[in-house]
N, C-alpha and C positions, 0 to 999 in steps of 0.2 A: 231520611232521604226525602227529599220534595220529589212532588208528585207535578210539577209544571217548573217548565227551563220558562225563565224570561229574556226575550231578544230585542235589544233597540228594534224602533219603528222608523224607515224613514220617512213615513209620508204616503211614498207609490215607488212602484219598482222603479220608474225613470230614475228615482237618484240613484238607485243601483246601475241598470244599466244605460250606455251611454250610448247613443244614437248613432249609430255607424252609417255608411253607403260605400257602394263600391263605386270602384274607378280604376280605368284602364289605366297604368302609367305608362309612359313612352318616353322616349331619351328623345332630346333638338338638342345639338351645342354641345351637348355633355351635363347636361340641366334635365332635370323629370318633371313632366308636366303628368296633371292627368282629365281623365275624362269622364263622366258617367257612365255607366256599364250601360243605362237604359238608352242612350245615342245610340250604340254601338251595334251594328247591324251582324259586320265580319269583320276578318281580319286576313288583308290575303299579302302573299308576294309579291314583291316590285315586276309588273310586268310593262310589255309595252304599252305606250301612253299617245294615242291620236291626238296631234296639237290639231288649234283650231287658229287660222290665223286672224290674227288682230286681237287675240285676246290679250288680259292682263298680266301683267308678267306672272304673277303669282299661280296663274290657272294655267296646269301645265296642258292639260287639253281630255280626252273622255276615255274612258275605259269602258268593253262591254262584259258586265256579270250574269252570266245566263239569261243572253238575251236582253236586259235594262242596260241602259248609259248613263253613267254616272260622270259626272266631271271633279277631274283630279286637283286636288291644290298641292301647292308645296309648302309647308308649313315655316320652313327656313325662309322662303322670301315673302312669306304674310308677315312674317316676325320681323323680317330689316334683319336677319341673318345670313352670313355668306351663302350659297349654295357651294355642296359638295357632292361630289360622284355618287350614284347609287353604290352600298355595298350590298351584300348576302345577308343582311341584317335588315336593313332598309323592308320594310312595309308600306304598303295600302292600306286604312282603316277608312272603312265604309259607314259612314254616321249617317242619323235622322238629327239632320241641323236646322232648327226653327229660322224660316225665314216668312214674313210678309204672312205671319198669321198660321203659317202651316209648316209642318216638317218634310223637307226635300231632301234626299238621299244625294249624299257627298260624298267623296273620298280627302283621307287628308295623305299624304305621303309623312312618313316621320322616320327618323334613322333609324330606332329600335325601339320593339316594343317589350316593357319589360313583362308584367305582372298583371292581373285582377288583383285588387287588396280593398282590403275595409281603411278605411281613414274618417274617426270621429269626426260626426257633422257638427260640435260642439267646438272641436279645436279649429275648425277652421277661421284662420284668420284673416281682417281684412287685408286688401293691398293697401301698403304702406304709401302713406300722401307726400312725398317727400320738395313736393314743387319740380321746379326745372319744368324738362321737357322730356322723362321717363314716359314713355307710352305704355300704359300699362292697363286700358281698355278689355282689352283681350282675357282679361282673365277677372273672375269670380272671388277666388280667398286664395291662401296660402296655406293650406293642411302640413302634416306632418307621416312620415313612416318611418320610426324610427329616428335615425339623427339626421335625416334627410329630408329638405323641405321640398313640395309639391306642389306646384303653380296648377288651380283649379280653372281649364278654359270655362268660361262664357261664350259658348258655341254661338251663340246670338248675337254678341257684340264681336265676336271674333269675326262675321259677314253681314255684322248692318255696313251699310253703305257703299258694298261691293256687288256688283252685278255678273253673276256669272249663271252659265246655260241650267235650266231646272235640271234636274237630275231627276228618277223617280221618285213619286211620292212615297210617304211612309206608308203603308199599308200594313192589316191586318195579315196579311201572307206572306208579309218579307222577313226572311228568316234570319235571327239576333244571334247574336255568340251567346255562348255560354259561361 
């Protein structure tokens, strides 16, 4: 009987384990997008929404969360997506979205939100260069969950060069999902 088992070396545990992150998915379109869990401040109900006039079409106007105002986008017409009616589905997610150096507390509207999931930082793929006139700024990579592909915003290029009202800053005392 030996007295020592011999086991492949690979190296470092990385090639064993594969570098995950989490990200919030949410439904636009009938399409899953997701987000980084570390954006993601809440996650509330479609409530009423204060327009502000003259704004962009996209910025539907402020919401107040204990006291901060936040201002609301719709993510359907950031995208060049139809708008459709709020349902009972329909969410508010409250991000820390990098803008001008700092992270400013935003709301996005999105039809539904599904899950928190790990999706390997390893499979993420680029977006596809395919020419034309595909706008496809707005987003980071292409993950996977399953047989289902996940379009990764870039919170940051998702609101360079849109001006909308600050929101609250991110601060050490605003309280993140879990």
């Amino acid at each position: 009987m030996p007295d020592r088992i011999h086991l492949p070396t690979f190296g470092s545990l990385d090639c064993i384990m594969a570098a995950t992150s989490q990200y919030l998915t949410l439904g636009l379109a009938g399409e899953t997008f997701g987000i980084s869990i570390r954006n993601v401040r809440e996650i509330l109900d479609m409530r009423p929404i204060s327009r502000l006039p003259h704004a962009p079409n996209f910025l539907l106007g402020m919401i107040d969360v204990r006291g901060s105002g936040y201002p609301i986008v719709d993510l359907r017409t950031k995208l060049g997506l139809p708008g459709v009616p709020a349902t009972e589905a329909t969410r508010i997610i409250i991000l820390d979205v990098p803008m001008k150096g700092r992270l400013v507390g935003v709301g996005f509207v999105a039809d539904c939100v599904f899950e928190v999931t790990d999706i390997d930082e390893q499979a993420i793929e680029p977006i596809p260069e395919i020419g034309g006139r595909w706008q496809s700024d707005y987003a980071s990579g292409i993950g996977r969950k399953g047989e289902k592909f996940v379009v990764i915003f870039d919170l940051a290029r998702l609101m360079a060069n849109d001006s909308i009202p600050e929101g609250r800053d991110a601060g050490a005392d605003a309280p993140r999902a879990a």
